[in-house]
C-alpha positions in Angstrom: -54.3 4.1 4.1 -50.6 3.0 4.7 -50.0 5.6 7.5 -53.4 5.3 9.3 -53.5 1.5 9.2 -50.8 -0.1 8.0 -52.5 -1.7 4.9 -50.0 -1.5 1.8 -52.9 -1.1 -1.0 -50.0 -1.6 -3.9 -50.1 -5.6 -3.1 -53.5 -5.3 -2.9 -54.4 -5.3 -6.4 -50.9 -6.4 -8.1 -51.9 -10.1 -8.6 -54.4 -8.6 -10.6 -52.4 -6.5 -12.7 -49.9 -9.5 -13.0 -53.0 -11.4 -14.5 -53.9 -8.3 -16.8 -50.5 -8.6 -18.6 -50.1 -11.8 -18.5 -54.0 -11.8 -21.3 -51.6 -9.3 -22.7 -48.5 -11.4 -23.0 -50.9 -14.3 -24.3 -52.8 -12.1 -26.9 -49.9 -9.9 -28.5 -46.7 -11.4 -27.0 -43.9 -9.4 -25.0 -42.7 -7.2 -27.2 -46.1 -5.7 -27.6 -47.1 -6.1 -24.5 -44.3 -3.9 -23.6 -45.4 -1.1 -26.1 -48.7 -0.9 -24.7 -47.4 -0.9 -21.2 -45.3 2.1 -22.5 -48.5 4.1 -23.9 -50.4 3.7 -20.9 -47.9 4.2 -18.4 -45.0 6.8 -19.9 -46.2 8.1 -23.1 -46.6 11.7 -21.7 -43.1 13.7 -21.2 -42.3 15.6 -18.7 -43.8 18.6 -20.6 -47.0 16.8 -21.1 -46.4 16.3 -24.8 -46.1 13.1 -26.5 -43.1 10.8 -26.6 -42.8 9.1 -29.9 -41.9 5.2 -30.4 -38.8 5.0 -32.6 -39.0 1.7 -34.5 -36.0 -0.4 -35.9 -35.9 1.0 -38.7 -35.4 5.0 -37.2 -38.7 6.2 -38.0 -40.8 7.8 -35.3 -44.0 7.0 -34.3 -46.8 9.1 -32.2 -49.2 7.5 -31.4 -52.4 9.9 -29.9 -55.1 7.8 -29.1 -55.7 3.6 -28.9 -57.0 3.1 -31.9 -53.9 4.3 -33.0 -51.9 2.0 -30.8 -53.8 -0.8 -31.8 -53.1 -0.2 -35.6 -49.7 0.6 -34.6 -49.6 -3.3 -33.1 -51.5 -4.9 -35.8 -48.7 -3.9 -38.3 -45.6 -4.8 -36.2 
């Protein structure tokens, strides 16, 4: 859409994005917020399999599905 009419769709719907994570930020705080970010945007590897969250205290966590993450959450 970009080349053809010079319409950058990317700002488009960032102020509602911005407005997502901010519910996030409000509901489960930052640090959270940023684990859920994480799942939905980088959880697969290059490879397609799973990264793993490693925890403060060095144990490794893979999450598979949301209701995982949001048990995951609940407990931090």
């Amino acid at each position: 859409m970009f080349d053809e009419f010079q319409i950058d769709m990317g700002e488009y719907d960032s102020s509602f994005y911005q407005m997502v994570e901010g519910l996030f930020v409000m509901a489960y705080g930052h640090m959270k917020t940023e684990i859920i970010a994480w799942w939905i945007y980088e959880r697969f590897l290059d490879d397609d399999e799973l990264a793993v969250i490693v925890t403060e205290d060095e144990v490794e966590h893979e999450i598979k599905n949301s209701l995982e993450l949001f048990k995951f959450i609940k407990k931090l």
